[in-house]
py3Dmol code that shows the C-alpha trace and the ligand (Angstrom):
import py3Dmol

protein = """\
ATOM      1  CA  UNK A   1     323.067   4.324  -4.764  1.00  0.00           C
ATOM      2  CA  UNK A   2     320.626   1.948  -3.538  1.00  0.00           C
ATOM      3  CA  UNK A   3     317.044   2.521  -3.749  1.00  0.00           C
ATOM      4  CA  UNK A   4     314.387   3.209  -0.480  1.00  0.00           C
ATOM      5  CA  UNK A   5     317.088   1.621   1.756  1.00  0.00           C
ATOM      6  CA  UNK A   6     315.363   3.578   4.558  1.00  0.00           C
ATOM      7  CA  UNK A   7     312.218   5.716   5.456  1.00  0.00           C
ATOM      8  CA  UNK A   8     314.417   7.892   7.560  1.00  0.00           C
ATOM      9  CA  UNK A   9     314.518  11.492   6.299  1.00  0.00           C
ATOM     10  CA  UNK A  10     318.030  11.936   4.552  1.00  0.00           C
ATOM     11  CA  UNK A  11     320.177  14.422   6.589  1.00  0.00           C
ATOM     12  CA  UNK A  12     321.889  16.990   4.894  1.00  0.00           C
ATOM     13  CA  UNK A  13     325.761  17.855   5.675  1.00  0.00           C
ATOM     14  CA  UNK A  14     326.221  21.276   6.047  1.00  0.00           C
ATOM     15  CA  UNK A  15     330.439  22.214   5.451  1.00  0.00           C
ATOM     16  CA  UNK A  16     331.048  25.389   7.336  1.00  0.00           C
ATOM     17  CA  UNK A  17     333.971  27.520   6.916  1.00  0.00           C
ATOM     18  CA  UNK A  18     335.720  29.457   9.914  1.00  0.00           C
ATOM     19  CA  UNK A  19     333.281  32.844   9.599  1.00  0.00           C
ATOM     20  CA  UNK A  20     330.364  30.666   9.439  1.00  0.00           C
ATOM     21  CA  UNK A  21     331.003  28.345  12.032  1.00  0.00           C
ATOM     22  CA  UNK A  22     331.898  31.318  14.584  1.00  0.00           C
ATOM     23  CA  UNK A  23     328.224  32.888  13.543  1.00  0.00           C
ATOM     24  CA  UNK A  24     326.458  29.666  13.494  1.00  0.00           C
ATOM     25  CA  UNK A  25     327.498  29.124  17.235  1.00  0.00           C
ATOM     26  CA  UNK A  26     326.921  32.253  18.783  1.00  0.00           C
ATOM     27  CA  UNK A  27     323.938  32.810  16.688  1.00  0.00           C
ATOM     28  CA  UNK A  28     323.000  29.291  18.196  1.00  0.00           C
ATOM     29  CA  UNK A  29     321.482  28.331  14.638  1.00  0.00           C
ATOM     30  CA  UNK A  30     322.712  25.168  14.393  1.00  0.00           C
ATOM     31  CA  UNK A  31     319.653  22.556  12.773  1.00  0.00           C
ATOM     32  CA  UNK A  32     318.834  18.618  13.838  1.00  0.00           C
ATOM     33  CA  UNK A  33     318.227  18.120  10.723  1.00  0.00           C
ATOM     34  CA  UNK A  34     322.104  18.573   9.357  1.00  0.00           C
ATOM     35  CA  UNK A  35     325.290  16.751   9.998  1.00  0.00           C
ATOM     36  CA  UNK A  36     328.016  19.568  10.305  1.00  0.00           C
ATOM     37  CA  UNK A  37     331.061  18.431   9.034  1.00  0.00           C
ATOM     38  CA  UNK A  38     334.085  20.703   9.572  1.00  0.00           C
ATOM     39  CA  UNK A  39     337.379  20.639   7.832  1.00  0.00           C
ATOM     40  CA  UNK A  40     340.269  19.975  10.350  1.00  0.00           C
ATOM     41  CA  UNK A  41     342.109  23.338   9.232  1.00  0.00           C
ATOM     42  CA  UNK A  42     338.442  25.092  10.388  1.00  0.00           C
ATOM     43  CA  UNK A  43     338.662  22.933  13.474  1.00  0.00           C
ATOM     44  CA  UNK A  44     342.725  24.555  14.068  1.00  0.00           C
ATOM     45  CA  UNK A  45     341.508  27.756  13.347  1.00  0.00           C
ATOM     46  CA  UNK A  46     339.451  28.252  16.323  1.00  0.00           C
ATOM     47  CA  UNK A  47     341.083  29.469  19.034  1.00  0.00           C
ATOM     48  CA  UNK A  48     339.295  31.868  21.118  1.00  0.00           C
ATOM     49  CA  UNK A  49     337.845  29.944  24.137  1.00  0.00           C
ATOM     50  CA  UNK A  50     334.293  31.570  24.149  1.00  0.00           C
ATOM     51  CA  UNK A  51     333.794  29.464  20.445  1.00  0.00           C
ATOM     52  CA  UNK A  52     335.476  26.886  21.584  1.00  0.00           C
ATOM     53  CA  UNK A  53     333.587  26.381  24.704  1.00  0.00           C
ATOM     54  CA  UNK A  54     330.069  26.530  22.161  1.00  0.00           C
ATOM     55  CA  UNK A  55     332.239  23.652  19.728  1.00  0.00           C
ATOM     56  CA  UNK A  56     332.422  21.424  22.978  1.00  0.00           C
ATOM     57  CA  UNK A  57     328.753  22.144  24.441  1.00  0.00           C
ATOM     58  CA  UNK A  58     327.400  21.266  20.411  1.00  0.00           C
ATOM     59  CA  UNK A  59     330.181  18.268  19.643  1.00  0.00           C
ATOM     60  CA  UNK A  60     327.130  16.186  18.896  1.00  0.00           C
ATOM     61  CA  UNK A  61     326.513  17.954  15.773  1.00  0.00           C
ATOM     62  CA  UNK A  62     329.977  17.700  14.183  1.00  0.00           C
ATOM     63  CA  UNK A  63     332.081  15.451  12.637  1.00  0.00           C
ATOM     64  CA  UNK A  64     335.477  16.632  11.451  1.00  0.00           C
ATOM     65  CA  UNK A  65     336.838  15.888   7.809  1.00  0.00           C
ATOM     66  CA  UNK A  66     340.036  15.907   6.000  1.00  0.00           C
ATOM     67  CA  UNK A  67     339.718  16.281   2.141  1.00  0.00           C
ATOM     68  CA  UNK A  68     341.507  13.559   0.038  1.00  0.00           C
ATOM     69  CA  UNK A  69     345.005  15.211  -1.805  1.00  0.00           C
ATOM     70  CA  UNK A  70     342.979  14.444  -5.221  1.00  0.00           C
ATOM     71  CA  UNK A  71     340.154  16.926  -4.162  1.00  0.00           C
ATOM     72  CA  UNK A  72     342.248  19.425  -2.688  1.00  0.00           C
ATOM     73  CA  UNK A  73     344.301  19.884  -5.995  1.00  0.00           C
ATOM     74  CA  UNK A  74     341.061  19.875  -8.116  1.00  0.00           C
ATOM     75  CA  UNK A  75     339.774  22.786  -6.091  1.00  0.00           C
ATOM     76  CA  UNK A  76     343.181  24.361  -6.360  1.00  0.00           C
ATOM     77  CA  UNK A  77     342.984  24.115 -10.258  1.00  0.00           C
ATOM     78  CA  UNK A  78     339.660  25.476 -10.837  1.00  0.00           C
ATOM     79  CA  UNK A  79     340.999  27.998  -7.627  1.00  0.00           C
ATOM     80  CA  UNK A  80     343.422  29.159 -10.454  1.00  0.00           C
ATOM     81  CA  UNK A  81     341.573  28.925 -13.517  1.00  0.00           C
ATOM     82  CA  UNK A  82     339.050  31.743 -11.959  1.00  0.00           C
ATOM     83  CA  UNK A  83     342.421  33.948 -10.963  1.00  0.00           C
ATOM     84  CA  UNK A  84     341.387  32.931  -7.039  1.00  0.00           C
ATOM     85  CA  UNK A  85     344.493  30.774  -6.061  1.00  0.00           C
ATOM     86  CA  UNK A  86     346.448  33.733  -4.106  1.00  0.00           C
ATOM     87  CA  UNK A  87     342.722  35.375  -2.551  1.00  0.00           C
ATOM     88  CA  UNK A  88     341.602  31.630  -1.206  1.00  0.00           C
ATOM     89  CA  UNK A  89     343.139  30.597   1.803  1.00  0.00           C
ATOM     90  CA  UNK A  90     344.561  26.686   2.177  1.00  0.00           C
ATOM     91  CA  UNK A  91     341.242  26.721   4.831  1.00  0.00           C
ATOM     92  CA  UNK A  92     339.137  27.885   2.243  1.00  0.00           C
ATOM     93  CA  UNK A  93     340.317  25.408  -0.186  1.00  0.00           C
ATOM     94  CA  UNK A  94     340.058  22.776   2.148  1.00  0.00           C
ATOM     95  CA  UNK A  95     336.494  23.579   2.928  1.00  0.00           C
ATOM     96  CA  UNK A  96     335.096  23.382  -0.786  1.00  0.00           C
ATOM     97  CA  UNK A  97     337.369  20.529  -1.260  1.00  0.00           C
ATOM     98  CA  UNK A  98     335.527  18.620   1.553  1.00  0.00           C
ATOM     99  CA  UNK A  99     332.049  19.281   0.125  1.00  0.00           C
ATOM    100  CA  UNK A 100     333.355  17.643  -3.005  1.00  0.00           C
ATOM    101  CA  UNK A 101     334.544  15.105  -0.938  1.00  0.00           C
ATOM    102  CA  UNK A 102     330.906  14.663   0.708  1.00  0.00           C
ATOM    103  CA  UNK A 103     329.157  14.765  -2.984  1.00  0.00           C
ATOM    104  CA  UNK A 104     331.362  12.116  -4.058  1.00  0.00           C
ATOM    105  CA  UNK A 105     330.001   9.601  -1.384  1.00  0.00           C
ATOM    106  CA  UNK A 106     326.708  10.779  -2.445  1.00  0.00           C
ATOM    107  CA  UNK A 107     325.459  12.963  -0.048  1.00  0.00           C
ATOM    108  CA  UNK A 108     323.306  16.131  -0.185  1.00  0.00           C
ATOM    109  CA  UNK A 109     325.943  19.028   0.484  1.00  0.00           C
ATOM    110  CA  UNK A 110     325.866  22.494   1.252  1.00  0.00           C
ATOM    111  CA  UNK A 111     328.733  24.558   1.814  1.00  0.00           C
ATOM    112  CA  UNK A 112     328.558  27.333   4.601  1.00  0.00           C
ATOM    113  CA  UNK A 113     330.343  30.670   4.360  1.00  0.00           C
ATOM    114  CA  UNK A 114     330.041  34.488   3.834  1.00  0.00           C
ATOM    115  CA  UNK A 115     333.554  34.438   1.937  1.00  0.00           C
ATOM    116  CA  UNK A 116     332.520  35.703  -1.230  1.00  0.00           C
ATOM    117  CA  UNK A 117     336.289  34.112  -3.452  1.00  0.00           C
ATOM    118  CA  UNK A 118     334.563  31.048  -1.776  1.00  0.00           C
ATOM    119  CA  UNK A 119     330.777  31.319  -2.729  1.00  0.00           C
ATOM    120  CA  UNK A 120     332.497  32.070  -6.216  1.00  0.00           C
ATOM    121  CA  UNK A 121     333.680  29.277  -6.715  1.00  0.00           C
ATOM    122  CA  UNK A 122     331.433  27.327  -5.291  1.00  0.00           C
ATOM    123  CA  UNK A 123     328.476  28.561  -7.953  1.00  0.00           C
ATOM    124  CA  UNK A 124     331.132  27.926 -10.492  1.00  0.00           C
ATOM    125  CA  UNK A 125     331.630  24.183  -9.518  1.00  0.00           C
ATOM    126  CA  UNK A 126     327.445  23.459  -8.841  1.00  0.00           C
ATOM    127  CA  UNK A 127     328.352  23.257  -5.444  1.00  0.00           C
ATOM    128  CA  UNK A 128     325.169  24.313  -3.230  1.00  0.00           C
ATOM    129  CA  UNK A 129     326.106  27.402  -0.381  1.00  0.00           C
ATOM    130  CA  UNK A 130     324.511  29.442   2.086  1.00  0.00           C
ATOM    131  CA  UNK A 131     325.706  32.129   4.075  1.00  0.00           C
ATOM    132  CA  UNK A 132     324.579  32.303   7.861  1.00  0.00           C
ATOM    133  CA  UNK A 133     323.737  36.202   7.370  1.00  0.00           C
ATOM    134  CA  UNK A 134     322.356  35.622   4.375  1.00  0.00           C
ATOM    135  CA  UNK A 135     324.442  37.390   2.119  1.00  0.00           C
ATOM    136  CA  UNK A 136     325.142  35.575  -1.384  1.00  0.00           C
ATOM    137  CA  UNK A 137     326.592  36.580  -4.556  1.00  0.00           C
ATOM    138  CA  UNK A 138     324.558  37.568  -7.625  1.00  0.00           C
ATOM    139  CA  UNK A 139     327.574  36.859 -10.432  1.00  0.00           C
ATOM    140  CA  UNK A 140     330.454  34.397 -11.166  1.00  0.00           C
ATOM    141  CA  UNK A 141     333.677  36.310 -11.414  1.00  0.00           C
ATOM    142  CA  UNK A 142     336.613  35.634 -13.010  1.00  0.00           C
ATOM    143  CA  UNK A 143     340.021  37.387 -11.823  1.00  0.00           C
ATOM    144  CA  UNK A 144     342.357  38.819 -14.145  1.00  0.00           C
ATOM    145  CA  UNK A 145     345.170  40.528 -14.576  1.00  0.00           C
ATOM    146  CA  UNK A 146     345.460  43.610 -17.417  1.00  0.00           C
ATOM    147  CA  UNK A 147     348.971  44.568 -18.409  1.00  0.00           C
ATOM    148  CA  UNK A 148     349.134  48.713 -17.617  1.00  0.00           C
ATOM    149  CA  UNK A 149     351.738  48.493 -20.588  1.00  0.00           C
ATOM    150  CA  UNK A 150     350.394  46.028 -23.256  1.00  0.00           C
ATOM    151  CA  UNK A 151     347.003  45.925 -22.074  1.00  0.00           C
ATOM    152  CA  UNK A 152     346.503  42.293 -22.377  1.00  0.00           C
ATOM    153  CA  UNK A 153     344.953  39.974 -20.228  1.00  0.00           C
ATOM    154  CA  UNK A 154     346.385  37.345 -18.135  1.00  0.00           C
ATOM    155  CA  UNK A 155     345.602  34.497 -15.524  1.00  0.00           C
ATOM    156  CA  UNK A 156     346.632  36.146 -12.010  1.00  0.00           C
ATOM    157  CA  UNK A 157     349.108  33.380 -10.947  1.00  0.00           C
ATOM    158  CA  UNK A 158     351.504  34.421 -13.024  1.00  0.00           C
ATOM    159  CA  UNK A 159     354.001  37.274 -11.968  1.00  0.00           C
ATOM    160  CA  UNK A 160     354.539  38.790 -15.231  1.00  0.00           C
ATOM    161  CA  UNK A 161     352.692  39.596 -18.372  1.00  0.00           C
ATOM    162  CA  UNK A 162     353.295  36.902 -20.892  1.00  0.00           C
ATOM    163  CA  UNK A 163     352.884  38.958 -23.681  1.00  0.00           C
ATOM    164  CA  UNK A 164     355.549  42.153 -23.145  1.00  0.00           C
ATOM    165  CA  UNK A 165     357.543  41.042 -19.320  1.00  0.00           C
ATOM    166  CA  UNK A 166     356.158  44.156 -17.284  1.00  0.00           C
ATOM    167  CA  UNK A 167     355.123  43.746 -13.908  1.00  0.00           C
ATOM    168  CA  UNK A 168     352.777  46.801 -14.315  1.00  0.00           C
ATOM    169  CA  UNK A 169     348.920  45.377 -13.729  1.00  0.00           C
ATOM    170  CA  UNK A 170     345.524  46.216 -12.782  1.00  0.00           C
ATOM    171  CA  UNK A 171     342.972  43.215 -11.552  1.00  0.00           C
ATOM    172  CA  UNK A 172     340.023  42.867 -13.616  1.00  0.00           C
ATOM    173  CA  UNK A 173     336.773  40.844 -12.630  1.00  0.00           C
ATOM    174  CA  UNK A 174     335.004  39.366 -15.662  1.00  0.00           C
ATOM    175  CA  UNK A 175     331.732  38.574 -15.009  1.00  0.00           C
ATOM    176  CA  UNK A 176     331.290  34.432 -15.925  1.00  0.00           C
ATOM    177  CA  UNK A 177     327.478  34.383 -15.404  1.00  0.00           C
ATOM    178  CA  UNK A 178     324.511  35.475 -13.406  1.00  0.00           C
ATOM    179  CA  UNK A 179     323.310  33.213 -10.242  1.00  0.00           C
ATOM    180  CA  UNK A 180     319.415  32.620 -10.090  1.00  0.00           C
ATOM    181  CA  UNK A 181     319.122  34.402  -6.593  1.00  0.00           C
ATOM    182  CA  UNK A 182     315.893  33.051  -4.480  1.00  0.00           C
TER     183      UNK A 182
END
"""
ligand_1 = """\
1
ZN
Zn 352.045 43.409 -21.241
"""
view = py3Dmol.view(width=600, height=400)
view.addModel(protein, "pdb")
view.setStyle({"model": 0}, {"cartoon": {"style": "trace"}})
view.addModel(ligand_1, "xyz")
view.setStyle({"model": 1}, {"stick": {}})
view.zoomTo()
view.show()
């Protein structure tokens, strides 16, 4: 990155998710001082004409992104490794994959949404969120499955316990770590 290449104040992008972006607009919250940058599965998600009329009247705020393939599988993989591939939507991993997208080029990111499977892994990637209503997570969960038969644990992709072939589970959240909440 290049030094004081400006005094301008360095806007922020702001990546909101469908919830968030529906809120932000009617809520009429929307900041000069961010560039909102919507993935273009958010964007196709929108169809009521009351938000969309509010997208239109606000278009100078957005810009519209679509993640890179790399990004969207590394947010898939760490999607899997915390047992959130089947709760996260392709929208939802779209949406953290375009923040990572936006840190990569060096920009100051934060990710809107009051999806807690995406807040989740969002703290558990250093990825910076918010939540319009203001409603954040306090842990880092990791989803498992327990075998009802063998009792063993195992990652929540798979269909089957590994260990003894029963289909027999309950879902178990491990707690990863605490979340400094301010
Ligand atoms: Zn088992």
């Amino acid at each position: 990155m290049m030094g004081s290449e400006s005094s301008q104040v360095r806007k922020k992008y702001c990546v909101l998710d469908t919830s968030s972006l529906i809120k932000a607009l009617r809520k009429n919250v929307l900041s000069e001082g961010c560039i909102y940058v919507l993935p273009t599965n958010v964007l196709n998600e929108i169809k009521d004409a009351e938000t969309r009329y509010l997208l239109d009247a606000n278009k100078r705020f957005f810009s519209i992104l679509g993640p890179s393939k790399r990004n969207l599988e590394r947010v898939l993989e760490v999607a899997r490794d915390l047992g959130l591939s089947k709760i996260l939507s392709e929208t939802d991993i779209s949406v953290v994959a375009t923040a990572l997208e936006l840190i990569e080029r060096g920009h100051d990111v934060i990710v809107y949404t009051e999806d807690y499977a995406i807040q989740n892994i969002c703290a558990f990637m250093k990825i910076k969120f918010r939540s319009v209503l203001n409603r954040k997570i306090k842990v880092i969960l990791r989803v498992l499955k327990k075998c009802k038969v063998c009792g063993e644990l195992y990652p929540e992709d798979l269909s089957e316990c590994p260990f003894c072939g029963s289909k027999e589970y309950v879902l178990e959240r491990r707690r990863i770590s605490r979340l400094n909440t301010n």
